[in-house]
Phi, psi and omega in degrees: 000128166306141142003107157253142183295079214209099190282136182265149172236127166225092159310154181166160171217131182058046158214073192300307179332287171254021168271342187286341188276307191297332177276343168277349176262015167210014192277345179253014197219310168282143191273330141230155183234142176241137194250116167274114147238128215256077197026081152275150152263025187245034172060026139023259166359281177280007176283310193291300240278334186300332176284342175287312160341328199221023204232157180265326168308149162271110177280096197222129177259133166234184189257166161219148214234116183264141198259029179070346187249265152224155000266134185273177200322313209271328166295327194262343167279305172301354191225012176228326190269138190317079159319157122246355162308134170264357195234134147241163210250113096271146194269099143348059183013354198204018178251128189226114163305086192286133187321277205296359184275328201278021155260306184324283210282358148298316192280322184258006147321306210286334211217034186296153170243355172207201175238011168200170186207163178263179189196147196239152190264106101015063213276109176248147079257170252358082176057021165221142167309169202209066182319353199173189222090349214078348173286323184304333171275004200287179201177116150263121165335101178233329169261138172188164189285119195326323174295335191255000173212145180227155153299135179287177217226119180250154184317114169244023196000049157099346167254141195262008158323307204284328193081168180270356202251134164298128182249279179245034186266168186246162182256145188285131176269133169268052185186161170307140147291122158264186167249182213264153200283145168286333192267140126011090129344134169239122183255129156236089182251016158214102180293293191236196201287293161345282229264332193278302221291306165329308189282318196284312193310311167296330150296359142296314154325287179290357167261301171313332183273350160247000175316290194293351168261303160333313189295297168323342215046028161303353172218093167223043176295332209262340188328293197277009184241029160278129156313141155340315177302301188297287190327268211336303206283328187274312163306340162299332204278335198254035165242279256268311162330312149243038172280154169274130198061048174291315163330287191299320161347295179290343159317296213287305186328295191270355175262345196234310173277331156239089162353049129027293192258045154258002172242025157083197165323282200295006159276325185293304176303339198261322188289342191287318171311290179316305194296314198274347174275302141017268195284315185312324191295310177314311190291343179275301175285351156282314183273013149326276158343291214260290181274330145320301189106000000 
């Protein structure tokens, strides 16, 4: 496969672990890779740079430093680091491009018909995919043309709770939207149950610190350049908000009404999961509120 021109972004911190699979799985292909990192200690760094050695790709880690506020990681690689690329990428640390989706984004580099495309996900855990939850359909904006997309910007009044990385904000396109790539994304974003409960507790966090602006619609900058599905799903997330036993609510949702328990054990565990992030997030917003002030 040629070169294709298309700059990769992969934010991260601390994942000497799972960056090598995703970066060999675009190092041969992609015309530069940028490793955002955010001073890990686990020898990070020096992991990519040793895969930069061999790579066809050009391969570079730089730091980013969060000032608590704005520009968080993925907004601050885009409007700061040498693009040299008209088409850019992003990757996750723990996401991996499989050979036919990177002849496909080779292919709308070469033949674009719009100016961004969705990519559709592959949701695995604990080492198995995860057909139905409602998981099957996600699907993100991830290629797009660098000039015409930034992420929105949601309120972070001042707290480093929210984290330095756009986590679930979305990205606004200034160009046509295309549709989606066919091949897969393989997200391996939770190996273990350890690893999902870490990663959900700091993103409860980071919902309670935006609950009341949410609420508010204060960061719906992005609402009109969203498909209809997403408008839809973000006024659901704020009636659901206030429902009672909103946790268990969300159980029967994703094990019964998108048929969970067709995914076996680890469907039964991943939904049980959802429902305790679910209650974590309510309890982070009460004691915000009640014991904090």
């Amino acid at each position: 496969m040629n070169k294709v021109p298309v700059s990769v972004i992969i934010p991260a911190k601390n994942e000497k672990n799972n960056i090598v699979p995703v970066i060999n799985a675009l190092k041969d292909w992609a015309d530069e890779i940028f490793v955002v990192d955010s001073q890990s200690t686990d020898g990070m760094p020096d992991a990519v740079g040793n895969i930069a050695k061999n790579a066809i790709a050009k391969i570079e880690c730089v730091q980013f430093y969060f000032n608590g506020t704005y520009p968080k990681k993925k907004n601050w690689a885009l409007d700061n680091l040498p693009i040299r690329n008209e088409w850019v990428l992003i990757v996750d640390a723990d996401e991996v491009i499989p050979p036919a989706l990177a002849e496909e984004i080779a292919e709308k580099v070469a033949h674009p018909d719009a100016d961004g495309y969705y990519l559709h996900f592959l949701y695995m855990f604990l080492g198995r995919p995860i057909r139905h939850c409602g998981y099957a359909s996600l699907r993100v904006l991830r290629l797009f043309r660098h000039k015409l997309g930034r992420y929105e910007k949601m309120p972070t009044n001042g707290s480093k709770n929210v984290g330095d990385c756009e986590a679930h904000e979305h990205i606004i396109l200034n160009g046509k939207v295309g549709g989606c790539l066919k091949t897969s994304v393989e997200h391996y974003a939770y190996p273990t149950i350890h690893s999902w409960v870490e990663k959900h507790n700091r993103y409860s966090s980071w919902e309670a610190e935006l609950y009341d602006g949410f609420m508010k619609g204060d960061f719906d900058e992005g609402v009109k350049s969203m498909p209809l599905s997403r408008r839809i799903k973000r006024r659901l997330k704020r009636i659901h908000a206030h429902l009672p036993c909103r946790a268990f609510v969300r159980f029967c949702y994703h094990y019964i009404l998108r048929a969970g328990f067709l995914d076996g054990k680890p469907g039964f565990i991943f939904c049980v999961l959802l429902s305790f992030y679910d209650f974590l997030c309510n309890a982070k917003v009460w004691e915000k509120r009640v014991v904090s002030g």
